[in-house]
N, C-alpha and C positions, 0 to 999 in steps of 0.2 A: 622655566623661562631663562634663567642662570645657564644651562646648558649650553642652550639656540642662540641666545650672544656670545657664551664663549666660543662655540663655533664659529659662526659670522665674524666675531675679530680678529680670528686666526687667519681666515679665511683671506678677510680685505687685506691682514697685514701680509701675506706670502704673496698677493697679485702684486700690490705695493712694490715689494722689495726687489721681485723677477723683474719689475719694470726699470726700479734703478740698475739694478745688476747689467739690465741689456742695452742701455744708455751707449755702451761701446760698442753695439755691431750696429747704432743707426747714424751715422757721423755722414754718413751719404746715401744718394738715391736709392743705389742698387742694395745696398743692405737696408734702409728703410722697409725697403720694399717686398725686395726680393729675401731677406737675409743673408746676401751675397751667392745666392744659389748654391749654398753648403747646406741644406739642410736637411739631417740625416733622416734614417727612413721611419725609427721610432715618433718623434716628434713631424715629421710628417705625416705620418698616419693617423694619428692621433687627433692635430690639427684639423684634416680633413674628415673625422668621422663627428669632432664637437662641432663642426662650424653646420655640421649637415643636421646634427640633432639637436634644437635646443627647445626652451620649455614649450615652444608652440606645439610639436609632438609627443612631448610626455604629457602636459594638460589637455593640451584644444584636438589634434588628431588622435592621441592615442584614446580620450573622450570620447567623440565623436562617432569613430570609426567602430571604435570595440560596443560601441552602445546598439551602432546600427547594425554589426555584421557578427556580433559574440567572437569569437575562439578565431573562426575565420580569416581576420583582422590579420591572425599573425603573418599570413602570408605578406602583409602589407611589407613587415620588416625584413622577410624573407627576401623579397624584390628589391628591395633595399641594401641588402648585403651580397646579394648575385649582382644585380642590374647596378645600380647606385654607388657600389663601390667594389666590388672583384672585375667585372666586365669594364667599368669606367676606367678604371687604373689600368688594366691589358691592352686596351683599346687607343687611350688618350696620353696616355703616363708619360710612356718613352718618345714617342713624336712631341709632344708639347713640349717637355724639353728641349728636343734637338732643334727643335724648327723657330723655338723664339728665345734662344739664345744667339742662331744665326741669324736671326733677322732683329735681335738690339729690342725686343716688344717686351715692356713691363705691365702691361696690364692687356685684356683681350682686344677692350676697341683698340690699344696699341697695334695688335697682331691683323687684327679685319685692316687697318690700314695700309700696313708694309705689305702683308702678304697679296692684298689686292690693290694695290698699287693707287690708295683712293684717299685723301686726306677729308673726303667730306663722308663717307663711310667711316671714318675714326670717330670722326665731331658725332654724326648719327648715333652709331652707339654708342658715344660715351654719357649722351642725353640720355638715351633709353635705358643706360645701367643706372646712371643716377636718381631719374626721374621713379625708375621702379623698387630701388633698393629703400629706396625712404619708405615709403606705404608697410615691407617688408621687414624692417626692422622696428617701425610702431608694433606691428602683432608680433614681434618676440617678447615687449614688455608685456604686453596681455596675458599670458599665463603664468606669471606671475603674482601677478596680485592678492587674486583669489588667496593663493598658496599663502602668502603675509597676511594679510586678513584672518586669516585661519590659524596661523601658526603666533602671532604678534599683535592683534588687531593695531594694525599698521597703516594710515592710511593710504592709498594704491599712489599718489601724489608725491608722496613723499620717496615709497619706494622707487619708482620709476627714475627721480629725478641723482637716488644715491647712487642706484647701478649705473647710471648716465654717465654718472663723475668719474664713480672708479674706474669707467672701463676707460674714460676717457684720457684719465691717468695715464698707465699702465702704456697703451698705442700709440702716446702722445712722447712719453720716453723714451721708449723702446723696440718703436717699429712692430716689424714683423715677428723679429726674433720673439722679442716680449709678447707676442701672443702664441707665439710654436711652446716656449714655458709652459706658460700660464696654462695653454691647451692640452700639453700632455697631461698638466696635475690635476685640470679640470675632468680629463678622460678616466682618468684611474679614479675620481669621487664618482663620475656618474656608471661605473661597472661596479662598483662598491655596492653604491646605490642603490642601483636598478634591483638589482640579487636581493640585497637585504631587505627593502618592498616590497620584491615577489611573496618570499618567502612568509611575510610577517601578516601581508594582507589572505595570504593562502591558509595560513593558521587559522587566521581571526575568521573564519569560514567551513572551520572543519577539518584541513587539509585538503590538496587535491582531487582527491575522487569523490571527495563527499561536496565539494565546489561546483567540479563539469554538473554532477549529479542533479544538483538545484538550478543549473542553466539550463540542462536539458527540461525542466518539467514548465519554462517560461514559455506559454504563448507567443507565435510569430506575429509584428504586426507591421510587416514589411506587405505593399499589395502583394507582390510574385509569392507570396507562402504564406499570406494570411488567415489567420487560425493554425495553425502548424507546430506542433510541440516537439522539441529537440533541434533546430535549425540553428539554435544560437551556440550549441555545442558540437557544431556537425565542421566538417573538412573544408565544407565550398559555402557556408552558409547561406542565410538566405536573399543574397543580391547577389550574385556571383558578375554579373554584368558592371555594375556600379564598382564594387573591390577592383575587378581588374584596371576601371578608372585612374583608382584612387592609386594604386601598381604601378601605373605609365605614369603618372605624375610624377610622386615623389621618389619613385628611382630613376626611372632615364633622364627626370628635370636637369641632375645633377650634371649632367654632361654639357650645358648648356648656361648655366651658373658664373660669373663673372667672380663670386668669390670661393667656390668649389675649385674650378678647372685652375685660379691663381696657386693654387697648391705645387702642381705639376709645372709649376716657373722653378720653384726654387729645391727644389728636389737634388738633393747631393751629384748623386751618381747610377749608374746600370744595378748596383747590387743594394742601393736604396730603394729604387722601383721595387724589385722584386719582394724584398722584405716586405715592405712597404705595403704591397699589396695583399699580402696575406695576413699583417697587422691589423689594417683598415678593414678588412673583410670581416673578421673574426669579431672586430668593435662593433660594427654592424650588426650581427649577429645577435651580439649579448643586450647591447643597448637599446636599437630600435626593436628587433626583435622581443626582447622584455616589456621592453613600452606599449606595443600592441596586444601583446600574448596576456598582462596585466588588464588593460583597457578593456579586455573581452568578456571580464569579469562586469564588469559595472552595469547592469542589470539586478543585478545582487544587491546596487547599494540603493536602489528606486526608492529616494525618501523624499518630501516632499521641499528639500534644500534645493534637487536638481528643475526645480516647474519653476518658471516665472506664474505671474500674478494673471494672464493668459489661458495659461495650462501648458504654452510651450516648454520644452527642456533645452536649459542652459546648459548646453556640453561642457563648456567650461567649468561647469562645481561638478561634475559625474569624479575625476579624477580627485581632487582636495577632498569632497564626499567621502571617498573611499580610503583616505591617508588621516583621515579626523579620529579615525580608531585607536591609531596607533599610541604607541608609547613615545614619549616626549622625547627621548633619544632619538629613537628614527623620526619622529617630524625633525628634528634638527638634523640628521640627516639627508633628509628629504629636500629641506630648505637651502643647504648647500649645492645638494645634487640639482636641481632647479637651477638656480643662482650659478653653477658650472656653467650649464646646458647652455644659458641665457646670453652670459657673459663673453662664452668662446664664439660664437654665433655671432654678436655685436659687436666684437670686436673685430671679427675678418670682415663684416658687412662693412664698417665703416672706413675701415682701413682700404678696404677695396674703392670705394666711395670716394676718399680722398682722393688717392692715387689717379684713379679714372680721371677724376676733374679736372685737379692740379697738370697731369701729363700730357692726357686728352684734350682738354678743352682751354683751359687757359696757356699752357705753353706753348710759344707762337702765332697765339691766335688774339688774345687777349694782351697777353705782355709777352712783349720779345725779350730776347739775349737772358734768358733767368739761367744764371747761374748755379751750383751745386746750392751754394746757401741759401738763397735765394726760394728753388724747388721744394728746399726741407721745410722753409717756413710758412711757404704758404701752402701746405701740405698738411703742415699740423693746425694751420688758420682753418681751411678746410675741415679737419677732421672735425673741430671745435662746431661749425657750422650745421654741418650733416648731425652731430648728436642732438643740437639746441631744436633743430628742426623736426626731429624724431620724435623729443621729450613732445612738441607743442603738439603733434600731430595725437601722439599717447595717451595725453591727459586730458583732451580733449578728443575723443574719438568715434569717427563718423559711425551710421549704423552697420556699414558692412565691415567693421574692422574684424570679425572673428573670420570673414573671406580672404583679408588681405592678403595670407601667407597664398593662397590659391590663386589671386589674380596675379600676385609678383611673379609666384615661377610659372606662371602659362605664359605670363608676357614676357620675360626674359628669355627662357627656356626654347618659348616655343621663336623667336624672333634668332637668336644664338646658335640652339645646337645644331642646327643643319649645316652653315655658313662654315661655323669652327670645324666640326668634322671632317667635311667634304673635303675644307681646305687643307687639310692636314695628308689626305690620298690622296686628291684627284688633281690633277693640273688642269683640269675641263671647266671646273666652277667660272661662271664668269661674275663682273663686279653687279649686274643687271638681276643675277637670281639670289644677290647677297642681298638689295635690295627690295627684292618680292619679298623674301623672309624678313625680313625685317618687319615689312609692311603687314604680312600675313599674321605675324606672331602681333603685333601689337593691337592690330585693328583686332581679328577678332576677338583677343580677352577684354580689350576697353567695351566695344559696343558690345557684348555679350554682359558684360555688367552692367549697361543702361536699362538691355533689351528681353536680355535673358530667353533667350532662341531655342539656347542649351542649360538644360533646367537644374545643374552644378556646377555650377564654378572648374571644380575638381577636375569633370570631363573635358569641358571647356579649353581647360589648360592641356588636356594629354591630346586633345583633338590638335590643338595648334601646333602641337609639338610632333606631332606626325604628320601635319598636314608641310611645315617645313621639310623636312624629309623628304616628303614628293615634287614640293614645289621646287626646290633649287636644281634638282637634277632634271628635272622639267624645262624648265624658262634656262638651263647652262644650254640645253639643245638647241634652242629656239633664237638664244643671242650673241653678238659678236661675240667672240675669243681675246680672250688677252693675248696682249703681248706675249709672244712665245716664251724669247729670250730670256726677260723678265720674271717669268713663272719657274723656267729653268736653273736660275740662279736664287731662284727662294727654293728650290729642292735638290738642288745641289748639294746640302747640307748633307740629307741620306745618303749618298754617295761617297762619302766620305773617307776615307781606310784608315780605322785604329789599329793597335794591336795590343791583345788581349792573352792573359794566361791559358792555357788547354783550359782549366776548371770552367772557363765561362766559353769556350768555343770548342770543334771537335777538327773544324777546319786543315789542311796540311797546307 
């Protein structure tokens, strides 16, 4: 016990101190915010891969999925580190920069607005980022708790409302910056991590081939392979339909993410991208990847901690299940690595949150003439807001909160990525198929959770999120054309002529 709070103190003391240390890069909006767009590609990478993994996929997906699909799973984290973050970053990276730096956009609904020329397409999303980012930062504190409970008997009340404070700390001093810190330290605990879990829950089994070996001899009791011995340890396991679900979700979602894509605002330079991307990639790999490739195991730990009083299983105790073995050092590991996951995540949630609101929605709209001091404070008013609001949602939390994380990014994701993409190549998008998507991505993850049409959540989400795809270059066909001019002079930016060393160009 001695241990797991010395850790934990070190812990809150290092978020603490990065938050005062970055008290000087938030003196205004743009470094608030943005971190004055200097921010190099380590600590960007890093940012972007914590804020994509926190404990709702080491406990509740990487649970979940590895229970349903065994070994299989891992491809989850695979899609995640191709699609999620190497393709995301090649694809979004360098235009995201170019294009909302020329067009002054701190936040996305900033960018739907200028770049389409709509102040009530700003106000729309910046409602829809907010309204959905709250339900989505409730199920970050959810996997948590368990994990205290287990490591502290702590109770979930209590933890919820500390990590609340600290995080709120830390973003409340120090902006952006203070979370690019915090998030690299948190990324190097949860690679630590990850490995040293693998490793210890693989022992505690045998080793690997004597592990696969006992998965392979588990009955299938998926319908498509039921009765079927060795699926849980097989390539494509036994839902191959459902995984790839579960694939389009939580990798392409990311492209679509209002605090993911804020990443590629403040991004240094051409040779931060690059880095950048093959950093994030590689984090990907170890982190969610491990998280799955782990999870695939949990069948192994079938004790009767994982049944409600029902008979149903609680995905969420499959993972703490499987870490209850361990030796007290690595739960105190674990508890940190978690508490990383959680923290980097909530804090670009809420910060994005703010931002959105404050930017979006109240400046000019609600109060006019708000000045630089003015923006920062009630920015931090906000931040303060959106957590109190989280905590109440948290600690009191409705029956479908272990979906939450699934309807935020089907409604976000799926309303987002097509609008932002498009806009980024196409000068065809018109303001009218920004709107279908919008409409498309919201309506069907909301009624899809009254109605349930579509019998996962999960797919729900990757349906809407392809169904924007089609829709906007559909209804761009069908409706007025923007303003030419106008459109031209937001892409006029690519047109630009720098000049470059031979090392980055081959050009004469």
């Amino acid at each position: 016990m001695l241990t797991k709070i010395i850790f934990l103190i070190v812990f809150f003391a290092v978020m603490i101190a990065v938050g005062l240390y970055s008290r000087k890069h938030a003196t205004n909006v743009n470094d608030f915010v943005l971190g004055g767009r200097a921010v190099g590609p380590w600590l960007t990478a890093f940012a972007y891969g914590t804020s994509y993994f926190s404990a709702v996929v080491f406990v509740g997906y990487a649970g979940q999925f590895g229970y349903k699909y065994g070994l299989s799973a891992t491809w989850i984290g695979i899609g995640n580190a191709v699609i999620g973050s190497l393709l995301a970053w090649m694809v979004l990276g360098r235009r995201t920069r170019v294009m909302t730096k020329h067009l002054s956009a701190a936040t996305m609904p900033d960018f739907f607005g200028k770049r389409y020329d709509s102040k009530a397409l700003k106000i729309a999303a910046s409602a829809i980022a907010f309204i959905f980012l709250i339900p989505y930062t409730a199920s970050v504190y959810n996997g948590l708790s368990r994990l205290f409970g287990m490591a502290f008997d702590i109770p979930y009340s209590t933890c919820v409302i500390a990590m609340a404070a600290l995080t709120g700390v830390y973003v409340i001093l120090g902006g952006y910056m203070a979370t690019a810190i915090n998030d690299f330290i948190q990324g190097i605990i949860m690679i630590i991590g990850i490995i040293a879990v693998i490793t210890a829950v693989l022992n505690g089994q045998g080793g690997f081939y004597e592990a696969v070996m006992k998965l392979s001899e588990i009955e299938s009791d998926i319908p498509l392979t039921l009765g079927q011995k060795g699926v849980f340890a097989s390539f494509f396991g036994p839902d191959l339909p459902n995984l790839l679900g579960v694939v389009v979700l939580t990798s392409l979602g990311t492209w679509g993410l209002p605090q993911m894509v804020h990443k590629f605002y403040a991004i240094k330079d051409e040779k931060a991208i690059k880095t950048g991307t093959i950093i994030s990639t590689f984090f990907a790999i170890i982190v969610s990847g491990g998280c799955y490739f782990l999870g695939g195991f949990g069948r192994l730990f079938d004790t009767p901690a994982i049944y409600a009083e029902n008979g149903s299983i609680i995905y969420d105790a499959i993972v703490p299940g499987m870490l209850s073995t361990l030796p007290d050092i690595l739960i105190g590991v674990v508890i940190v690595l978690v508490l990383s996951a959680s923290m980097s995540t909530l804090s670009s949630l809420v910060l994005t949150s703010s931002s959105t609101l404050t930017l979006d929605l109240i400046k000019d709209n609600i109060v006019k003439d708000m000045d630089e001091k003015k923006q920062l404070l009630i920015m931090r008013i906000m931040l303060v807001v959106f957590i109190v609001v989280s905590v109440v949602i948290a600690l009191d939390p409705p029956t479908f909160i272990a979906q939450l994380m699934g309807i935020s990014w089907g409604a976000l994701a799926g309303a987002f990525l097509a609008p932002f993409m498009y806009g980024l190549y196409w000068k065809g998008v018109t303001k009218l198929s920004v709107w279908a998507s919008f409409a498309c991505g919201v309506l069907l993850t909301v009624a899809n959770m009254f109605f349930k049409f579509i019998a996962s959540p999960i797919n729900a989400g990757a349906i809407a999120m392809i169904a924007g795809l089609i829709v906007v270059p559909v209804v761009s066909m069908l409706t007025p054309k923007m303003d030419k001019k106008k459109v031209d002079a937001v892409f006029s930016c690519l047109d630009e002529t720098v000049v470059v060393s031979r090392k980055k160009s081959i050009e004469e």
